[in-house]
C-alpha positions in Angstrom: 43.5 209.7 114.9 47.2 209.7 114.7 48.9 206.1 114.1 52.2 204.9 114.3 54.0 203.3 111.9 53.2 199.7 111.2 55.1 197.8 108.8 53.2 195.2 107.2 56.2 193.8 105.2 57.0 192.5 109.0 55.1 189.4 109.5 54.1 188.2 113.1 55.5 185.0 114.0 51.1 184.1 114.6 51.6 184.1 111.0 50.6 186.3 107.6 47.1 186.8 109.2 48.8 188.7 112.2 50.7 191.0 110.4 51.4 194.7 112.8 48.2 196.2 112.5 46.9 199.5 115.0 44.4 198.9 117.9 40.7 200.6 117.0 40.2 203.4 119.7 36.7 202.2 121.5 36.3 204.8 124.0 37.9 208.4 125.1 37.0 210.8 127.5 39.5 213.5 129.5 40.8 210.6 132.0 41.4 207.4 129.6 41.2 205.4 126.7 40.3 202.2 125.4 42.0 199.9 122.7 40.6 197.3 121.2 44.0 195.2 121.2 44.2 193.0 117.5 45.8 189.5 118.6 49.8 189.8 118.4 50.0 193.2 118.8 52.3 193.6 122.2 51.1 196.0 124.7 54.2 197.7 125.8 57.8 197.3 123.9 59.7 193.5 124.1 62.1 192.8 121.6 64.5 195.4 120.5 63.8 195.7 116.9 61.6 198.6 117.6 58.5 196.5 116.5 55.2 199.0 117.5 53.1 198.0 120.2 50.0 200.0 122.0 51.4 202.0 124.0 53.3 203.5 121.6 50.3 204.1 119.7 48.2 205.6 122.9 51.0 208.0 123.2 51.2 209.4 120.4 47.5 210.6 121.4 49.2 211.6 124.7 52.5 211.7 125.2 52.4 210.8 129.0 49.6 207.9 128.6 50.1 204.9 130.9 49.1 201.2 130.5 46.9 200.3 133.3 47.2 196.2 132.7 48.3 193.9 130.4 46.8 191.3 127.7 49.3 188.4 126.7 50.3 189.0 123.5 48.1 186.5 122.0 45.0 187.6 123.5 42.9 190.2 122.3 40.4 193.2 123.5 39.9 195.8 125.9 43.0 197.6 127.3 42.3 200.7 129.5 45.3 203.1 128.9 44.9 206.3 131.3 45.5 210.1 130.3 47.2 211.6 133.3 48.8 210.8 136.7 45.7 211.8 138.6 43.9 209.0 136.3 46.5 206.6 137.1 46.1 207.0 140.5 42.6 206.5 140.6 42.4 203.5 138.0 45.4 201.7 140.0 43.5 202.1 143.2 40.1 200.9 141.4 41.9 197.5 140.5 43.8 196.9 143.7 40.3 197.2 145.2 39.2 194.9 142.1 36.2 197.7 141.5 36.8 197.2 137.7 35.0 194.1 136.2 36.7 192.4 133.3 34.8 190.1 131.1 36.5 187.5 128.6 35.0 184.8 125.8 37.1 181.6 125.5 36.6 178.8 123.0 37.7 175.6 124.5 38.5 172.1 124.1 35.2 169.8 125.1 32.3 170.8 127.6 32.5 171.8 131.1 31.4 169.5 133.8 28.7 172.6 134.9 26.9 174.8 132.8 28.3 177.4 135.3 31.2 177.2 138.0 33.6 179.2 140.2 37.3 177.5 139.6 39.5 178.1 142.9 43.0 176.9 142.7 46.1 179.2 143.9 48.4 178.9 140.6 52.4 178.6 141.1 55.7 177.8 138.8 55.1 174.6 136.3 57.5 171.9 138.2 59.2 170.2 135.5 58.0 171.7 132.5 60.2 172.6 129.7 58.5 175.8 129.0 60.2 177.9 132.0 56.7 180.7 132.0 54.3 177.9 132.2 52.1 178.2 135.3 50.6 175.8 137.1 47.7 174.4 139.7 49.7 174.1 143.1 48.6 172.1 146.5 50.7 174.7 148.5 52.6 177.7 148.5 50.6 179.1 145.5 49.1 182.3 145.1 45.3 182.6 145.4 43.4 182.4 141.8 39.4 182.5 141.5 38.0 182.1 138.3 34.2 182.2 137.0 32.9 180.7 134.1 29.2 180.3 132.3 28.7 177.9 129.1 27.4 180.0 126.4 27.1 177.6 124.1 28.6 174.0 123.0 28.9 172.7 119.5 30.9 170.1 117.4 33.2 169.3 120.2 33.7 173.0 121.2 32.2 175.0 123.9 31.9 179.2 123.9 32.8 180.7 127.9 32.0 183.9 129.3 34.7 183.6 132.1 35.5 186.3 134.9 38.9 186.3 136.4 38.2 187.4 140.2 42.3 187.3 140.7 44.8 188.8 138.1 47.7 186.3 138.0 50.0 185.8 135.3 47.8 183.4 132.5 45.0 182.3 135.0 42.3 182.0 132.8 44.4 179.5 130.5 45.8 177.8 133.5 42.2 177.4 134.9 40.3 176.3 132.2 43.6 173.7 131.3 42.7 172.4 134.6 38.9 171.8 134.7 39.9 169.9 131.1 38.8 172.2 128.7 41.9 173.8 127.3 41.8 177.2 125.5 41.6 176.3 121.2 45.2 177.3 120.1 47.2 177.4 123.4 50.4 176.5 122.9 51.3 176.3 126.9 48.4 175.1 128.6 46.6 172.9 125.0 47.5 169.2 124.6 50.9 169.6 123.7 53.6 172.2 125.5 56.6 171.6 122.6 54.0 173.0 120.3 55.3 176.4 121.8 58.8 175.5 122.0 58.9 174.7 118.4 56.7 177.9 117.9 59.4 180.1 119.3 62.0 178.4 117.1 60.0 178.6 114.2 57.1 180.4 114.4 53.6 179.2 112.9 53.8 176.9 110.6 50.8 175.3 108.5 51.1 172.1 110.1 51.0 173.6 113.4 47.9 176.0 112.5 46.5 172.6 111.3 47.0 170.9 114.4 46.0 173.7 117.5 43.3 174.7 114.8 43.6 178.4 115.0 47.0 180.4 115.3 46.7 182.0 118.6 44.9 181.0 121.6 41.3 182.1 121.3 40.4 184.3 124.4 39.3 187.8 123.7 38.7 190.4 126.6 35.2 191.2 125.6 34.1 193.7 128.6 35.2 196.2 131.1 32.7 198.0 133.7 33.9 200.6 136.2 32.4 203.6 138.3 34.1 206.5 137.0 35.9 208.8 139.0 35.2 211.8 137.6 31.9 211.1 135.3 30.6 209.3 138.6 28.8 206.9 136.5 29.4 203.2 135.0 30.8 202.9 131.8 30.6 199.7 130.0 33.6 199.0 127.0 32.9 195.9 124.8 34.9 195.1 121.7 33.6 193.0 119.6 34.2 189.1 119.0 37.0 189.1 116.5 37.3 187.7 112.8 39.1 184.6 113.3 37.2 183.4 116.8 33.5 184.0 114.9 35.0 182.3 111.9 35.9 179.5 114.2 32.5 179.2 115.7 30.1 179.6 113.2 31.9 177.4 110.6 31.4 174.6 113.3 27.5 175.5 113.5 28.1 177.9 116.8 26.8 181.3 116.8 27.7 184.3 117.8 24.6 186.6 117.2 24.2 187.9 120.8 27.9 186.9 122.4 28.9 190.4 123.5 25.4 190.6 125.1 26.0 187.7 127.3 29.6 188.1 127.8 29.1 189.3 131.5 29.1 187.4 134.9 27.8 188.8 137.9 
């Protein structure tokens, strides 16, 4: 497969461990494709320097691919990119009807009060926060944000999610999870401490702030996507699998991660 040009003299502000690096190609048929989407890799172009992001690697596959969603750029997993206007059409229409199930696994901050819940809080602007794109849990004038979680698993002070976003707004999961008091490990917005991404942006990672949000990006992975396909008119499951740093994480604080993709999914 073709790949752009990544530069891994350019290190990520995440840090040496998140140097540029391409997106693995999971799945391709006629209609679309599926990137696995490496944590600090942006999806579509940012900053100016001309830094590569996915899409620029989808189209050099195919020069008219489209970008059917987004992952922030810390997150990592499954990003559907499709092949042709025809495609876009029908996978636009497929997520404004919300036909297309994505699946996510968070680590997190402490245990949830339920083994399983449904959070439902519309999510608005952060009112006096100093970080100007943090989002927040609003009493009115909010937009409507469902979000469903299962424990997988708790240990040391950690729990394991499979979480469901039923609603698609702008860092709902990490605003959702911040709220029920179990913070996404490594969030700079929504973890104990907001300055810790206002002195990330100044400075980037630093060991002392690795050392203190205990991983250098937030750790929530898009595990699963399930969809009726137009044209195969069948379902087609994507996983990508748990990354290196999250399963580090987990099993060196006695979690496991033998079966997580299995149980990633919630109804």
């Amino acid at each position: 497969m073709i790949q752009p040009t990544f530069d891994s003299t350019q290190s990520s502000r995440l840090g040496p461990c998140f140097e540029a690096r391409p997106a693995a190609l999971l799945y391709e048929d006629d209609w679309l494709m599926a990137f696995d989407k490496p944590a600090g890799l942006l999806v579509h172009p940012t900053f100016p320097d001309g830094r590569p992001t996915l899409i620029d690697q989808a189209r050099l596959i195919r020069p008219d691919a489209t970008l059917m969603h987004r992952l922030d750029r810390e997150t990592s997993g499954v990003v559907l990119v499709t092949k042709s206007p025809k495609a876009t059409r029908w996978l636009a229409k497929a997520f404004q009807k919300r036909t297309i199930q994505k699946n996510y696994l968070a680590v997190v901050h402490g245990v949830p009060p339920e083994p399983t819940g449904t959070i439902d809080a519309p999510l608005g602007q952060a009112e006096g926060s100093e970080v100007r794109i943090r989002r927040a849990v609003v009493r009115t004038g909010g937009e409507k944000a469902v979000t469903g979680f299962r424990v997988l698993q708790s240990f040391s002070g950690f729990s394991l999610l499979a979480v469901k976003p039923y609603t698609g707004r702008l860092h709902q999961i990490r605003v959702h999870l911040s709220f029920l008091g179990t913070p996404v490990v490594g969030d700079k917005i929504y973890g104990h401490d907001e300055r810790d991404f206002i002195r990330f942006i100044e400075t980037g990672m630093t060991p002392e702030m690795e050392t203190r949000l205990l991983l250098a990006r937030h750790a929530l992975h898009a595990a699963r996507v399930e969809f009726l396909h137009h044209n195969l008119r069948r379902d087609v499951e994507i996983a990508a699998p748990l990354p290196e740093d999250m399963r580090e994480f987990i099993e060196a604080r006695g979690g496991s991660t033998a079966t997580t993709l299995e149980r990633a999914s919630i109804a």
